[in-house]
N, C-alpha and C positions, 0 to 999 in steps of 0.2 A: 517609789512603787513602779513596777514595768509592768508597763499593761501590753497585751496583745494585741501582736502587730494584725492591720483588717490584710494583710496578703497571704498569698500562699505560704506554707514552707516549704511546699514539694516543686523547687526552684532552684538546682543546683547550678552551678557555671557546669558550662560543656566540657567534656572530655579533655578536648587542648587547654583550655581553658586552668582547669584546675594543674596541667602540667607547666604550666606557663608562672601559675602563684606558686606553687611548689620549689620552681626554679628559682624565683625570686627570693621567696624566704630564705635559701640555703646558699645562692651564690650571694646577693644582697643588692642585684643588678635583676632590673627588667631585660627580659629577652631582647635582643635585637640592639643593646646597647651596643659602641663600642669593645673589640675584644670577646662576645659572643657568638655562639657559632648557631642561630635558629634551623634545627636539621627538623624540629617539630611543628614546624608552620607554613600553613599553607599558602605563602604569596607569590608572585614572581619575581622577578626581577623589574623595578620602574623606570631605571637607565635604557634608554637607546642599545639594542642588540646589534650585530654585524649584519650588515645588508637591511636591518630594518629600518622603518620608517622614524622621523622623527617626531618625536608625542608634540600636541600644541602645547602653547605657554601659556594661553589667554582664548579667552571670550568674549563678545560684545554682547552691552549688557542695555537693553530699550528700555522705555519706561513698559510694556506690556510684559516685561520678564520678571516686573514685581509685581503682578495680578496671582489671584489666585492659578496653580497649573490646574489644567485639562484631569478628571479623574483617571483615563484610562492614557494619558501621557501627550507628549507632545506630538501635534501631527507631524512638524520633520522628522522628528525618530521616528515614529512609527513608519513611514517611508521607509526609512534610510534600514530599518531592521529588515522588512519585508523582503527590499533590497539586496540585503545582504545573504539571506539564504536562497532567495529567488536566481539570483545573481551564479551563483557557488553552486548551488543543489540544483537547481533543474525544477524549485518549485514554484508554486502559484499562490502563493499567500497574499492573502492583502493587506494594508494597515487596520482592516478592522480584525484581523484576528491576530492583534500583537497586543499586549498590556503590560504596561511599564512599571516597575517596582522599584523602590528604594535599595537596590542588590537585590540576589540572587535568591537569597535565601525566604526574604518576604513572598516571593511568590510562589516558593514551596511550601511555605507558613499559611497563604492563603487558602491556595488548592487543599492541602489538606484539611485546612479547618472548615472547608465547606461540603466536604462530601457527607454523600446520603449514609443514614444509617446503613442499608444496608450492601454497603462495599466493603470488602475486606482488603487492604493494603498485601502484598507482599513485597517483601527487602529481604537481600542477602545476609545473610552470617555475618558477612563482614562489609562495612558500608562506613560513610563517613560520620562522626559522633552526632553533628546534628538533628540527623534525621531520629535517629532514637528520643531526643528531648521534644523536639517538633512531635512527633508520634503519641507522645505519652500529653504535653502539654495539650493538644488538639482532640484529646480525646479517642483517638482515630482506633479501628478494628485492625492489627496486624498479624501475618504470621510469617516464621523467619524459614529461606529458602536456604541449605546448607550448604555454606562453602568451606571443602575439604582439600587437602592434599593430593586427593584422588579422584577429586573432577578438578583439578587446577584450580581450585579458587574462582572457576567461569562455570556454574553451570548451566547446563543446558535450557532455551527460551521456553521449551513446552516446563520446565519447572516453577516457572515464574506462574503457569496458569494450570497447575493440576488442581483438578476439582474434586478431589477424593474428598468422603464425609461432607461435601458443601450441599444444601439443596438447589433447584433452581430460581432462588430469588435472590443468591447471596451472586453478587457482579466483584468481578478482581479487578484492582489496579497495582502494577508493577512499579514502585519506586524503584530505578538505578542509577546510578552514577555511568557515565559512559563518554570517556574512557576513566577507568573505574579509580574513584579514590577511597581504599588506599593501594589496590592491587593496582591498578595499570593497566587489568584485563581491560580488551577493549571488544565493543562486537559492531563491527563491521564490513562492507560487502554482503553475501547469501545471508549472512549469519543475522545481521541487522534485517535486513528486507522481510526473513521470517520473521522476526520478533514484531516489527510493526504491521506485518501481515495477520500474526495473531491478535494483538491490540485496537485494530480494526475489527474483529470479531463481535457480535451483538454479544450483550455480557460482560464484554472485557474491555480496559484500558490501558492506560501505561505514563506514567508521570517519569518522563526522560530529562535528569540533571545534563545538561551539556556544556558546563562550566569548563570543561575540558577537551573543548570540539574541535581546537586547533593545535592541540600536543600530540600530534600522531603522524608519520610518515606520508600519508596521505594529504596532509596540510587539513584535511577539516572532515569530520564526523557527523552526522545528524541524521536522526530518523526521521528527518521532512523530507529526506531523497525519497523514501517511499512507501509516505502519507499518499490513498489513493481520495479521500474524500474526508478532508479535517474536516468539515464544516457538518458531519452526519458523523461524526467518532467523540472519543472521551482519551483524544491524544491532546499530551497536556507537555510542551516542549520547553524545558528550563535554559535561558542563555544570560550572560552578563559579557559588561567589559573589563571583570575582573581581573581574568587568567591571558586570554590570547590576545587583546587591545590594552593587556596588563596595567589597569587602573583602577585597583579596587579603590581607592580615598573616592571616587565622585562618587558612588554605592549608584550604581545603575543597572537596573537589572532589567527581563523581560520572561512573559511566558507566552507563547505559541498556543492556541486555543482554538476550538470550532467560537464562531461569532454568539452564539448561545450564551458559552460558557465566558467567553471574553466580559459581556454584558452583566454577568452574575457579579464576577471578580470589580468591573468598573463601578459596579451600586455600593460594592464593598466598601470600595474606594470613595467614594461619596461620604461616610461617613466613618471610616475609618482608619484613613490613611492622607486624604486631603491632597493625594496628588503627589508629584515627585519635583524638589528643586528645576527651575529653568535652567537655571546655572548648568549644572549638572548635564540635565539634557545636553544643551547644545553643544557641551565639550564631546559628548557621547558621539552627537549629529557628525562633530568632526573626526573623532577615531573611525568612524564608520565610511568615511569618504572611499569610495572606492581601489583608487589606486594604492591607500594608505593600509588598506584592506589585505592587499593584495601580495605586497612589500610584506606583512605583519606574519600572513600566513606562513610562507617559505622560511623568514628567519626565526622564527618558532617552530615549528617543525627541526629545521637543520641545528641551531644553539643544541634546543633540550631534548634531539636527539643522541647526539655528541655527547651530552653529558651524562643521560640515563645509561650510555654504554661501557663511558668509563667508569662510573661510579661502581655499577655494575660488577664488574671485573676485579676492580678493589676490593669489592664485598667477597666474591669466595675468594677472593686471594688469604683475605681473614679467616676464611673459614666460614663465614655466614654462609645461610642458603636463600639463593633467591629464587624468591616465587614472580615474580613481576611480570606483567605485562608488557605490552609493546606502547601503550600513551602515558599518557600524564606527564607528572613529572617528580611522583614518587616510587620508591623500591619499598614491594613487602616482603621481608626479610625473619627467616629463625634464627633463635640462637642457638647455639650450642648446647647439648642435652646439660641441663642443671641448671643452665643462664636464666631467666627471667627479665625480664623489661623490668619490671619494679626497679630490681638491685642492675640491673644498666643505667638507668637512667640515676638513681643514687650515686653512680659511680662519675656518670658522665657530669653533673653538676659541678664537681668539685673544678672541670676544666670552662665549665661556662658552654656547656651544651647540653643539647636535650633534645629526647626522638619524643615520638608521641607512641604510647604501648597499645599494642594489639588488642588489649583487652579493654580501652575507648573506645575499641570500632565495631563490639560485639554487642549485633544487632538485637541479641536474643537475655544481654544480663538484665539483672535490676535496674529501674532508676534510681532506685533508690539503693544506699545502700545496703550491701547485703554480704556479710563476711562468710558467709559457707558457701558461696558462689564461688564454683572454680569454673572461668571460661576456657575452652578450648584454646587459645589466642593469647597464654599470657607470658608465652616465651617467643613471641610474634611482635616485631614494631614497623613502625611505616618514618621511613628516612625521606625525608623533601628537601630536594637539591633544586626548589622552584626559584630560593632568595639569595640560591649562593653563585659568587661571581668566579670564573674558569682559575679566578689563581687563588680559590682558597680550599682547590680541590687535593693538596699537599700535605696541606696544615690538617682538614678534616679526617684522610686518612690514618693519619697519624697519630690524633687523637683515639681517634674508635680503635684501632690497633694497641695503641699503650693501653686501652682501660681492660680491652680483653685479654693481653697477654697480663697484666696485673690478676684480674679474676683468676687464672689458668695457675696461676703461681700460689693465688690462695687455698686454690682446691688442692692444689699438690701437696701444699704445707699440711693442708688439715687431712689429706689420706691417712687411716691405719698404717703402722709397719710393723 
């Protein structure tokens, strides 16, 4: 007898997630093995980059580092965070407006799981898969901002806060990725400064993913350059040492907060999260050292800009069209009129690769699914060249080139004559 299970069922694996088991069934190898090419995964590189600093090997470990942790983290990190954008931006944060999470994602998980009924989220068209399941799972009020061909996949900051049909008790807050996964777009300079100039507006917020603060010619990105008064706003700043201190295994993450809000998120933590590994912390304490900081910015920036340019260039060399922006360290790419991500990605397996399809990143499908959904995005994929090392830049062309000159030979075979 099967008796029913007491959990959800409306609990899918993420977007990548289910391309990742897709991959597996068909090639009969997990991603990332040996002879795999991971073009659908979002990590960095964890080796030593040129001119970067060298990652620690170890931590010391007291007998006070097997105590319960601090709910809202350890006070050297919380320093060494405050630090770190104080340091870089020109701001004034303290450690009590930092709060420490298990990665990045937990305290996008939290923020949104604690907002007021009546806030309505806005997210772009196209954003990274998480936040859709985060969104749907937390209950949350959302509505999708549309990103087209014909505002670049960037739209414009007053879109993120149009109040058409709203009355005045419904307050916005803007989830974004910035710089943008899976596009690239990135908004900063004027372009930033307005957006958090409107997010300081009574009524409005802005929950800024900055997982990607240090992939951009500028070496670093954040909308705390110009935060005029966090501690009187609903600016909610997303950072980890996932991407730019490229260590996602220790899962260290942070959100930037007025002291209010820090306090809501730390009671959370009291009884819901019990605090973050020491361990963890203090490897964080040490990516964070300043000179180490320093060294990380510049060979991140210069690496993965090197690489988004070539790769880049590969791509229309194929024929792809790229839409991409200037960070990160993904390309969003169309295919070819007929092409689809589905049957790319079918094709690509058989060589031991795989993109993730544009149409996991469309903020606006079902979660559930839903076969008469046609997303706008599903001849659209997002290539991450974050895990791939400068000499497998040959071999990856190569690949994506045979599967599309193969397609192009099928379509020609099945023409009329």
């Amino acid at each position: 007898m099967n008796r029913p299970s007491f959990l959800s069922d409306h609990c899918p694996p993420m977007g990548i997630y289910e391309t990742l088991y897709a991959f597996r069934d068909s090639f009969g190898q997990f991603m990332g093995s040996p002879g795999t090419h991971p073009w659908s995964q979002g990590f960095p590189l964890t080796t030593p980059l040129p001119g970067g600093p060298e990652l620690p090997s170890s931590v010391a470990v007291s007998p006070d580092d097997r105590l319960y942790p601090k709910a809202w983290g350890h006070p050297a990190l919380r320093a060494a965070i405050a630090e770190h954008y104080n340091s870089f931006y020109g701001s004034r944060i303290a450690p009590e407006n930092v709060m420490v999470f298990a990665g990045g994602r937990p305290g996008i998980y939290t923020v949104l799981a604690f907002l007021k009924k009546h806030v309505e989220v806005r997210i772009g068209n196209v954003e990274w898969p998480a936040y859709l399941d985060i969104l749907t799972q937390t209950g949350a009020s959302w509505r999708v901002v549309p990103f087209t061909k014909e505002n670049g996949f960037h739209p414009a900051n007053s879109a993120y806060f149009d109040r058409t049909g709203l009355n005045a008790k419904t307050h916005l807050l803007p989830v974004i990725s910035n710089p943008g996964n899976p596009t690239g777009h990135t908004r900063h300079g004027a372009e930033l400064a307005e957006l958090m100039a409107m997010a300081e507006q009574p009524g409005n917020g802005i929950l800024l993913d900055e997982a990607y603060e240090m992939f951009h010619a500028s070496q670093g990105v954040s909308g705390i350059r110009y935060v005029k008064d966090l501690d009187n706003s609903n600016v909610f700043l997303a950072g980890a040492c996932t991407k730019g201190l490229r260590s996602p295994g220790i899962r260290i993450g942070w959100v930037i907060a007025s002291r209010k809000n820090i306090e809501t998120m730390s009671n959370y933590s009291s009884f819901g999260m019990g605090g973050v590994s020491h361990l963890s912390q203090h490897y964080a304490v040490e990516l964070l050292e300043p000179r180490r900081v320093a060294q990380a910015r510049a060979a991140v920036a210069q690496h993965y800009g090197v690489q988004r340019a070539r790769y880049g260039a590969a791509f229309q060399r194929l024929g792809l069209t790229v839409h991409t922006g200037d960070g990160g360290f993904y390309h969003w790419l169309e295919l070819p009129a007929g092409l689809q991500a589905d049957e790319l990605n079918r094709r690509l397996f058989k060589h031991g690769a795989a993109i993730l399809k544009g149409f996991d990143c469309d903020m606006a499908r079902p979660h559930d699914k839903d076969p008469g959904y046609r997303s706008p995005y599903e001849s659209y994929f997002r290539f991450s060249f974050g895990p791939l090392p400068p000499e497998s830049f040959e071999s990856d062309i190569a690949i994506l080139g045979k599967v599309l000159t193969e397609y192009r030979a099928d379509v020609a075979k099945s023409a009329p004559r």
